[in-house]
C-alpha positions as CSV (number, residue, x, y, z in Angstrom):
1,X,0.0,0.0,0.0
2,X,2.8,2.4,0.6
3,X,4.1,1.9,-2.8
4,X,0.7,2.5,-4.7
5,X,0.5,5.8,-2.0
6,X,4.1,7.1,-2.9
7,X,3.6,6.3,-7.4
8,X,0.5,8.5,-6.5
9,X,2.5,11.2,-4.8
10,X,2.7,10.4,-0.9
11,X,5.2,11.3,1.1
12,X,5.5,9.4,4.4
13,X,7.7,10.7,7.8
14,X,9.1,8.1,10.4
15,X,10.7,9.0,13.4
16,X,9.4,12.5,13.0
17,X,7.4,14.5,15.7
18,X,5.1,16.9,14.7
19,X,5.1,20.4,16.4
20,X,2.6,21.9,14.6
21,X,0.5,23.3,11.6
22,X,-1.3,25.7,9.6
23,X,-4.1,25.9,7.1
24,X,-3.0,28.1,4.3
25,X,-6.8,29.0,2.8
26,X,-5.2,31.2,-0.3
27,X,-2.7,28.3,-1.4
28,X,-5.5,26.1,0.0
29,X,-2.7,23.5,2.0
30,X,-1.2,22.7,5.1
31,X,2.3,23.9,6.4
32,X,3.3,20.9,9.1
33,X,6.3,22.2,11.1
34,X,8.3,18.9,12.4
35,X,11.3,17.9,13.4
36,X,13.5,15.0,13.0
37,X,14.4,12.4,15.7
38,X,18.2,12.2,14.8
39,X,18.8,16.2,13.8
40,X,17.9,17.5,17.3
41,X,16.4,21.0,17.1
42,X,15.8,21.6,13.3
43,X,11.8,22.6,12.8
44,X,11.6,21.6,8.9
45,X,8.3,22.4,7.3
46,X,6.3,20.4,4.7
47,X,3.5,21.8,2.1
48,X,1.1,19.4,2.1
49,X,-2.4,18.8,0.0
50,X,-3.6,15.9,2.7
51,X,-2.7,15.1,6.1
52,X,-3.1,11.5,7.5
53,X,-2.5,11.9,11.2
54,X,-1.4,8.4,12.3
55,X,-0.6,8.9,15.5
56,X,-2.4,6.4,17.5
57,X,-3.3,7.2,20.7
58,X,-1.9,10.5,20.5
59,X,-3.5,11.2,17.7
60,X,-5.9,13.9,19.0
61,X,-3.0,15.9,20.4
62,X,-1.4,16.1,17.1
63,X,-4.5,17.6,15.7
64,X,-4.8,19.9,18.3
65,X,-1.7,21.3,17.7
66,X,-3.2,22.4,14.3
67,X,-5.1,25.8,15.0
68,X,-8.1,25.4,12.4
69,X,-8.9,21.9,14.4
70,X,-8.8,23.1,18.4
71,X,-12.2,23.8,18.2
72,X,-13.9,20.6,16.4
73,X,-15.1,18.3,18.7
74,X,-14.3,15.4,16.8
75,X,-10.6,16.2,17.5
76,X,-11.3,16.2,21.3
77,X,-9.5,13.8,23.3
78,X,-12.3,11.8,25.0
């Protein structure tokens, strides 16, 4: 599945924690701001179409570290 995702275009990030991220409406995409586990303090950012947030449990903590989802309750953590 992660071939057929990356042909189409996908980009995946392991080892990577996200610190945050912003709806651009006008360029109509997400900037994520994350950083590396082995380059220590380096925030790199990524223009994005998409987000998948596979975080697992934390999960909702991820999302609500994205302004334009603090206030929808289906990002809530329960």
């Amino acid at each position: 599945m992660a071939g057929d995702a990356e042909a189409h275009g996908a980009s995946f990030a392991f080892h990577c924690s996200v610190d945050s991220g912003d709806w651009n409406a006008s360029s109509n995409e997400f900037l994520l701001r994350y950083q590396m586990a082995d380059d220590g303090a380096t925030l790199h950012e990524l223009p994005c179409d998409f987000v998948v947030n596979c975080a697992g449990l934390g999960a909702p903590f991820v999302a609500n570290s994205f302004p334009c989802t603090q206030h929808d309750p289906s990002f809530e953590v329960p």
